[in-house]
N, C-alpha and C positions, 0 to 999 in steps of 0.2 A: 483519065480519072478525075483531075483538076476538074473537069467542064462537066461534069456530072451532077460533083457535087453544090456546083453556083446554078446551074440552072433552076431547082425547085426553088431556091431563095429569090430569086428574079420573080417567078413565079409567084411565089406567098404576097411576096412587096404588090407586084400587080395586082393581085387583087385584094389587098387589103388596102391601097390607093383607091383600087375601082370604088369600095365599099365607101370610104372617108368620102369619095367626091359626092358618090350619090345622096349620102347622109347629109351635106353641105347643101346639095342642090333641092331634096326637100323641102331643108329647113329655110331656107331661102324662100323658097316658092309658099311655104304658112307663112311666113311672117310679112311676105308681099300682099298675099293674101287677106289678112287680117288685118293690117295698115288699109287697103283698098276698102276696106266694109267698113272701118271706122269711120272714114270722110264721108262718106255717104249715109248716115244714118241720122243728118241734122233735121229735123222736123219742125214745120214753123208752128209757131203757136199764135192763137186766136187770144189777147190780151181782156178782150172784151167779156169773154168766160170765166178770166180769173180773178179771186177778188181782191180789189186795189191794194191793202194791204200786204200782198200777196208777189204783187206783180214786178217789184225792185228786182226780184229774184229772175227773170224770163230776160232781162235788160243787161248789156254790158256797163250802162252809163248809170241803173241801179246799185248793181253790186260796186262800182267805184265809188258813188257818193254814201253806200252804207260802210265801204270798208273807210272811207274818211272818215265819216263819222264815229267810226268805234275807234280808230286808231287816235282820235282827238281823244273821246273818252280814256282810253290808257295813255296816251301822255295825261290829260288833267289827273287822273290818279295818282300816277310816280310823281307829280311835282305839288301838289298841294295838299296842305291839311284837309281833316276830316272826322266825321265820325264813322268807324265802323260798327260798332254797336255802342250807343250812349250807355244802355246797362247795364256792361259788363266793363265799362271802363275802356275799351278797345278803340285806339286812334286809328288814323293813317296819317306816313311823314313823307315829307320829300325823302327822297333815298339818298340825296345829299345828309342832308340833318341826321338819318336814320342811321349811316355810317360814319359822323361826328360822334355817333352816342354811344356805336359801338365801341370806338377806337376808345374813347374816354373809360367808359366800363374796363374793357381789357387796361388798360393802363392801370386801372387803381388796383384790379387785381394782383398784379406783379409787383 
């Protein structure tokens, strides 16, 4: 009677294994799948069609000289003065200075 009642659990296990593998080996196989079609989808572009202003964008060595350039522009931001609108009174500080003016505020408060 023991072997009776382990056999259907052997059973259930089996194939609830079977099912886990198969569901592993789908997914495996889309996601191989979809990795393979993405490398193959690069298309060259004809630069000569697009317009100059334009064409930084199509280039690796574009997009690194525009990301320098704005990363230059946001450091010159955070470290020097400025006006942000003359009128309404609205600067910009180094964020050094900026956090000088806070701590001093907070201090007179207390």
């Amino acid at each position: 009677m023991a072997n009776e009642t382990t056999a259907p659990a052997r059973s259930s296990f089996a194939v609830t294994a079977g099912v886990v593998l198969v569901c592993f080996l789908v997914f495996v196989a889309i996601v191989g799948f979809a990795y393979l079609r993405s490398r193959d989808t690069t298309v060259p572009v004809d630069l000569t069609k697009i317009d100059p202003a334009d064409q930084w964008k199509y280039t690796a060595q574009g997009r690194t000289e525009r990301l320098a350039e704005l990363r230059g522009k946001e450091q010159s931001a955070v470290t020097t003065y400025g006006w942000v609108d003359q009128s309404a009174g609205v600067v910009r500080l180094p964020i050094e200075r900026a956090m000088e003016l806070v701590v001093a505020e907070q201090g007179r408060k207390n």
